[in-house]
N, C-alpha and C positions, 0 to 999 in steps of 0.2 A: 775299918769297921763302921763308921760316923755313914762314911758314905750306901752301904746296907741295908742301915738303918733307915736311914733317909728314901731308900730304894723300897723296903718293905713299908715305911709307914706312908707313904706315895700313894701306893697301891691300894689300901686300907681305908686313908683318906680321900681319894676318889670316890672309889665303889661307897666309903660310905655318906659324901656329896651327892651322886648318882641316886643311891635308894632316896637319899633326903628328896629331892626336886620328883621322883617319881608320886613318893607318898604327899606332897606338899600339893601337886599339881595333876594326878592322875595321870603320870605319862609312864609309856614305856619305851626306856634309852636301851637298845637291844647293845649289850656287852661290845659287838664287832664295830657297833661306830664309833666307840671310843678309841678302840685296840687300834684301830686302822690310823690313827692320828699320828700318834705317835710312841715312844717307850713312855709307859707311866711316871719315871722318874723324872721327865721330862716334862709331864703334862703339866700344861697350865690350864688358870681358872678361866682364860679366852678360849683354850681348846674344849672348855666343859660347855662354855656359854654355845660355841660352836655346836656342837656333836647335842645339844638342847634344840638349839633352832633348827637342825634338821628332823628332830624327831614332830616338829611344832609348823609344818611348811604349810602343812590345808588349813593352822587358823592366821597365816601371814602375820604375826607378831613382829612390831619393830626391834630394832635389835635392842636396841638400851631395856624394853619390857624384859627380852630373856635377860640381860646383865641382870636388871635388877631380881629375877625368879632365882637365879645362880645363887647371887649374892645373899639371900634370902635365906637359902636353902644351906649357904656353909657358917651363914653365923645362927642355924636352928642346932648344926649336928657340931658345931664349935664355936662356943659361947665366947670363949678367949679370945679367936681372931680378930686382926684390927678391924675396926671402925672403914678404915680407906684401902681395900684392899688391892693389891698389884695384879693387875688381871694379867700381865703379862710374866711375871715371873715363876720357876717349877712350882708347883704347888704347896710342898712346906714351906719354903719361903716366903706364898703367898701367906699362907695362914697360921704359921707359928715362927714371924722371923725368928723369933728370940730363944728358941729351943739350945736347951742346953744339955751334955752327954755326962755331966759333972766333971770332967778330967779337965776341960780347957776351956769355960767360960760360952763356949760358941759351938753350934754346932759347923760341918763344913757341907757349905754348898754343894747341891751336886750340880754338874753343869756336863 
């Protein structure tokens, strides 16, 4: 069930990084360049920064500029995420390691 959970708030949490970096930065990230990456429970905060810098190709932005636009845009739409976030790990991971389901301290990874 952990793992579900984890699979719907994935999803939730994306799309709602995605609207964030739209509205922050007037871009539009058309749905299929994300979808095309990978399963969302999978997606990480480098595959967001990625599927960013494609939509951002005619103004050649360095890449650490979209990291930093990313990173911007997930600690506007979640305040709690860390400070140093793991751009390479699933996206709950990246931005709520510490979620907990109340039954067992932790929640479990999905991988």
């Amino acid at each position: 069930m952990r793992a579900q959970c984890d699979k719907a708030a994935a999803f939730f949490s994306a799309v709602q990084i995605i609207l964030q970096i739209e509205s922050e930065h007037g871009l539009h990230i058309p749905d299929t360049v994300v979808e095309q990456i990978k399963p969302w429970e999978e997606l990480t905060i480098r595959d967001l920064v990625e599927a960013t810098n494609r939509c951002l190709a005619a103004d050649c932005r360095p890449l650490h500029q979209t990291e930093a636009m990313v990173a911007s845009a997930i600690k506007s739409a979640f305040p709690d995420a860390p400070d140093m976030l793991d751009f390479d790990a699933p996206i709950m991971d990246a931005i709520e390691p510490d979620r907990d389901y109340g039954d067992s301290g932790r929640a479990s990874p999905v991988r």
